[in-house]
Every structure is written in structure tokens, then in C-alpha cells.
N, C-alpha and C positions, 0 to 999 in steps of 0.2 A: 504493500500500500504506500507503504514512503517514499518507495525509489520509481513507483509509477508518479505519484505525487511531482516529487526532484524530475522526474524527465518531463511531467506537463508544464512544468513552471519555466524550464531553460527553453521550453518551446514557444511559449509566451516571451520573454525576455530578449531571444534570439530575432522573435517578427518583430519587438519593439525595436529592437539595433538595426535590421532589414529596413525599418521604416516601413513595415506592413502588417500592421496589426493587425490583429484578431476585431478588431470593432469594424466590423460591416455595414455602415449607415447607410438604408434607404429612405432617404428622406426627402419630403417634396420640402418646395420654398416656400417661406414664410410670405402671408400675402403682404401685396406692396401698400396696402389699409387695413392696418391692425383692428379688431374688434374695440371699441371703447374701452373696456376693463383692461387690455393690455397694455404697460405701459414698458416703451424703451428707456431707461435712465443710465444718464453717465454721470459720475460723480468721483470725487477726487480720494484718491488712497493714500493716507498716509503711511499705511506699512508699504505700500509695492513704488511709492512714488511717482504715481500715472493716472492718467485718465482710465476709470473701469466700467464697463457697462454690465446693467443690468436687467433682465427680461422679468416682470413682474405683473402677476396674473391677480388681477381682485376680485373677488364679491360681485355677483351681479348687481346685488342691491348694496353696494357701498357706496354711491352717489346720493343715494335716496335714504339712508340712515345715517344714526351717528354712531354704532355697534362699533367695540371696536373685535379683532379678528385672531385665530393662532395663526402662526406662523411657520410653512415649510419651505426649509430652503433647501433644491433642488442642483446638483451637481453633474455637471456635463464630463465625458470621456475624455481620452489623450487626443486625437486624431478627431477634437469635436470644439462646439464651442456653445455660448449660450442659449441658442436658438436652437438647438438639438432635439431636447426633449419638447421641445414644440412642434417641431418639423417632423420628429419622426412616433410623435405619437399622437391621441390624440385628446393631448394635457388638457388644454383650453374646455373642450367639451364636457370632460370627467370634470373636470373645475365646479363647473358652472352648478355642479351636484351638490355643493359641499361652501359650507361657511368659513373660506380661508385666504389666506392671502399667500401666493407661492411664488419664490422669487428664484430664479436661477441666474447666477451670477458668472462672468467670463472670467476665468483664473487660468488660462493657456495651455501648458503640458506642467504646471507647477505641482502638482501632485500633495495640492492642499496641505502644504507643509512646510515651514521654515527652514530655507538652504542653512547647511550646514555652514557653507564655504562663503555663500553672495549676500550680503544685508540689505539688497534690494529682491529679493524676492523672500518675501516672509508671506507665502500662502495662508498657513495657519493665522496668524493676526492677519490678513486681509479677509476671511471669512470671521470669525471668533472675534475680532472687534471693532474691523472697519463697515463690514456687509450689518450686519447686524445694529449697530450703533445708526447707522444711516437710514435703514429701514424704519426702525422706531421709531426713527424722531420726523419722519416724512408718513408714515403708514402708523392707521389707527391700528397697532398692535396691540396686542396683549403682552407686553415686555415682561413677561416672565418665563421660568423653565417650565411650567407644568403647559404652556402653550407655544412648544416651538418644537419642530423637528428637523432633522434633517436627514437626505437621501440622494441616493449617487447611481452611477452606471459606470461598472469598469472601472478607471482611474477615480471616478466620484464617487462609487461602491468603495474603494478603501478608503478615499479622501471622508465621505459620509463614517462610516466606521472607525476612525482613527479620530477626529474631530469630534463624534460622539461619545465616543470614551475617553479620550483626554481631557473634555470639557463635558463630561457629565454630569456638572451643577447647572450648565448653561440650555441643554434640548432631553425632554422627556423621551423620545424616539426617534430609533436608527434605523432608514432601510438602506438595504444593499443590494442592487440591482446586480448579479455576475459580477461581484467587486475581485480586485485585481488585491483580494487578501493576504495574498504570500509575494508583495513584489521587494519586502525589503524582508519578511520573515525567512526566508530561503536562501540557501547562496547559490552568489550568479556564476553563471559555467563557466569555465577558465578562458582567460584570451588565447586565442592562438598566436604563434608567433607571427603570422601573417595577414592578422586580422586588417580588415580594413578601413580607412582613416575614419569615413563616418560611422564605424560602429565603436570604433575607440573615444571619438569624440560623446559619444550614446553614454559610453560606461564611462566616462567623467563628469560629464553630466546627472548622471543618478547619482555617483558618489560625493559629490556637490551638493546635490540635495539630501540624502540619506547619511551619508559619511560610510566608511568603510564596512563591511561586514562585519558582526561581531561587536563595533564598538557601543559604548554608552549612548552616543548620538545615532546610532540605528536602531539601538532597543526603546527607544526613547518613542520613536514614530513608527515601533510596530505594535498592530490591532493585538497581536497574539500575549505578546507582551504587557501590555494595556490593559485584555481583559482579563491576564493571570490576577493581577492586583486592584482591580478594580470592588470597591465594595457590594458585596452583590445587592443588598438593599437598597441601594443607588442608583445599580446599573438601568440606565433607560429600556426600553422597549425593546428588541433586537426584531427585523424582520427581514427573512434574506432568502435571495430567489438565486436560482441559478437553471442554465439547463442542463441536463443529463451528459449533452457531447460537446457540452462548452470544455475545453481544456482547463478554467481555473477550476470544474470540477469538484476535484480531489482537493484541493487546495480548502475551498470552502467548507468540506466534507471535515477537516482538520481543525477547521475551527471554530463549528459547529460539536464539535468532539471535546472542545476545551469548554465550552461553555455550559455542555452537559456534565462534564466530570465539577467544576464549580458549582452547579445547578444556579446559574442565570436563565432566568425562562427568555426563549428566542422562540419563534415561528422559522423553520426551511420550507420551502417550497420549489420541488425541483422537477422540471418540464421536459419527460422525453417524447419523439426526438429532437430533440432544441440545440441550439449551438449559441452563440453569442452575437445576436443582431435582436431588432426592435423589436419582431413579432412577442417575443414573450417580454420584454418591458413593455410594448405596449399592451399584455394582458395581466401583466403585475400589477403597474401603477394604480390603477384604479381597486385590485384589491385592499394594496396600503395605503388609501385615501379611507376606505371604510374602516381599516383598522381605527384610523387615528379616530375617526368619529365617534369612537368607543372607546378611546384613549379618555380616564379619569381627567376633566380640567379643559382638554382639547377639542373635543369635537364639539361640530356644530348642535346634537343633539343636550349639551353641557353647556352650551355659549352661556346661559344667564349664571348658571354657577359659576364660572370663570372670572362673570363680570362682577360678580356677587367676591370672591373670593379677593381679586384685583382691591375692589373699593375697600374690601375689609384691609388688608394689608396698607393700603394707603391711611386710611384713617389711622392705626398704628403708627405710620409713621409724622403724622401730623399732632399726636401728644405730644 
């Protein structure tokens, strides 16, 4: 099981240095007249030092009330960008079912993390203080943890799951769309001596962001790691999808293994025959939109306790 595991993972990592990953996108274009509730925002990063944009989906009826909403932030692949999970599923519509606000944010090939090596790209603080902080104070959110979640595909399935465990005072649930869970838990195949420039330029790149294998700064940014010591009464939500002949597989299968030997209650859900493209994110999604609505504080079915709960907290803090 490990050494199939260890070979699906170099096979992944190997199409990452190829520059041909395993993420398949078929996706139509975003129409050239967004629906009203969708809004495109650019707004300034202080951790990445850029202009960043953001795809942010509202409430049909959030013009027409003063409700304020939880909050899912939605994380796009390597070889993808914010418009993704718009494009290739169909977000907007499942949206429109549910009392929330979803923002999915452009963060590059930074793999939702702070480089170890470049202090301009601090992923982790450009989600976890810059995307967050920004939304609240522009969207009637519900600024707190029992109303927020987050969820990824691929690079945004570990990025969602690494950010939900490292900051799990911050988001009550994690989905993990086929996340790419073992890309720093694993080690990466040996260079060859002939390897070629843009795949050596790949493996300094990851270890720029990840840092060496083995070190403090790699166990630091791995899930597997994270959820070894995470408190289990803590841990948020876990819900994680994957297909059957996806290659991260095994990979997931491992760390769905750790969560049960911990007993962290998760949801898997694994679709054969499936590999790693939209169709089965586009028939997950909308699963984990109904979770949340059952999520205690979250869902729309709870929006007045939330709101109830919100004002209590504030009047606390206005003694």
C-alpha cells in the first residue's frame, strides 16, 4: 500500500515538473455579463504585495436585506485560476440554493503557503489575513469561526486542508476536493543526473516554498503533520472527495487512515470510475454546500441563531 502510494505520488510530482498535470479542466468561459450577485474584486495584498483578485458569489437576496451571511472561501488548482470553479462547475447555480457568500480568490501556483525562501509570497497570510480581513469589512459576514469555511480542488484541496488545520480557531469546515495531500508529506523522486532545466527549476521552486524534505519548515505545512496534533475537539469539519482512478488516491486513503486512528470524524467520498477533472467536483460541490447547511452556527437553515449568537457575543463585548 505505501510503495503503490510512493509510486502514485512521484507520478503526480513528475507531471507537475512535465508541466502536465493531472488537473484536466473543461471548462466553458465565464460570461462576458456576470449575473448581478457576482462580483469581480481587486484589492491590494499586503502579505503578496500586488494587486489580487477576487470572484465573489452573494445571496440572491442580499441587495434586498440586511442579513448578514457565513462565509466559504473556495480555492482554485495549480494549472487554474479564480474563475475555475465557476467555469467549470456549476457554482453560481448550486449558490443560489443556499444563504452564503463564496469567494474564491487568485493565489497563482503558491500552494497556499508561506515560501520558505521569498517574503513576497506569503500565501498562507494572503488567505488567513489579507482575503479574509477584506471580505469582512466589505461583505455582510458573519466574522466569526463557527461561520466560515473553506474548500479547494487539487492544489486548493491541500491548500483548503493545510489552512484549515493550521488555522483551526479561524473556519469550522474543511472540504477537499482530490487534494494534492501528500505533495510535501512524501518524498520527491531523486533528480536525475540529466534532468532537465525546467524540471530542476520545478524542484527549487517547491523547495522554496516547502523547504527541504524532512525539515521543521516542511512538517510545518504538512496536513498529515497538522492533523497528528491537532486537538480533536477542535478539529473542524473534514469532508473529502476523491475518485477511485484519481492517482492522489492512495495518498488520501492515508490520511483519511490518520484521522480515523485519532478518531477526528471526516466524511470520504470516493467516485469510481473517476479520475481527476470537474465531473465529480462538479457533483461534490453541491453535496458540501448541504453539509454546511447542517453545519451547527453555518447554514442557512441556523442563519437566525448565528445572528442570535453574533449579537450575543457583541453585547459581551460592549460591557
Amino acid at each position: 500500500m505505501i510503495c503503490r502510494a510512493r509510486h502514485m505520488f512521484h507520478v503526480l510530482f513528475l507531471s507537475l515538473l512535465f508541466g502536465t498535470t493531472c488537473i484536466s479542466v473543461s471548462a466553458v468561459d465565464l460570461p462576458t455579463v456576470l449575473p448581478w450577485n457576482v462580483k469581480v474584486v481587486q484589492f491590494s495584498s499586503a502579505s503578496l504585495g500586488d494587486e489580487r483578485t477576487l470572484l465573489v458569489i452573494l445571496p440572491l437576496d442580499y441587495d434586498t436585506s440586511t442579513n448578514r451571511y457565513p462565509t466559504l472561501y473556495l480555492l482554485h488548482g495549480y494549472d487554474a485560476d479564480y474563475t475555475d470553479w465557476a467555469r467549470g462547475t456549476n457554482l453560481t447555480a448550486y449558490a443560489a440554493e443556499h444563504h452564503l457568500i463564496i469567494v474564491t480568490p487568485e493565489a497563482s501556483r503558491g500552494w497556499y503557503v508561506n515560501s520558505v525562501s521569498d517574503p513576497k509570497a506569503r500565501f498562507d497570510d494572503f488567505i488567513a489575513k489579507d482575503v479574509i480581513s477584506y471580505v469582512d469589512a466589505h461583505f455582510r459576514t458573519i466574522p466569526e469561526r463557527f461561520a466560515r469555511a473553506i474548500a479547494g480542488v487539487s492544489m486548493g484541496g491541500y491548500g483548503a486542508t493545510f489552512l484549515g488545520l493550521e488555522h483551526y480557531d479561524t473556519f469550522a469546515a474543511i472540504g477537499s476536493f482530490s487534494g494534492a495531500l501528500g505533495i510535501v508529506h512524501m518524498e520527491p523522486p531523486k533528480a536525475p543526473l540529466d534532468e532537465p532545466e525546467e524540471r530542476r527549476k520545478f524542484r527549487q521552486d517547491m523547495e522554496s516554498r516547502f523547504g527541504t524534505y524532512g525539515s521543521k519548515e516542511q512538517k510545518d505545512r504538512d496536513p498529515f503533520e497538522l492533523a497528528a496534533k491537532i486537538p480533536v475537539e477542535q478539529a473542524p469539519m473534514l469532508f473529502i472527495v476523491c475518485g477511485g482512478e484519481d492517482g492522489l488516491a492512495e495518498i488520501n486513503h492515508q490520511f483519511i487512515s490518520l484521522l480515523a486512528k485519532r478518531r477526528i470524524p471526516y466524511e470520504y467520498r470516493e467516485l469510481s470510475p473517476r479520475e481527476h477533472d470537474w465531473s465529480i467536483w462538479n457533483e461534490e460541490i453541491p453535496v458540501f454546500l448541504d453539509k454546511l447547511d447542517h453545519l451547527e452556527g453555518f447554514g442557512s437553515t441556523l442563519e437566525e441563531h448565528g445572528a442570535r449568537r453574533l449579537n450575543t457575543q457583541q453585547q459581551r463585548k460592549d460591557r
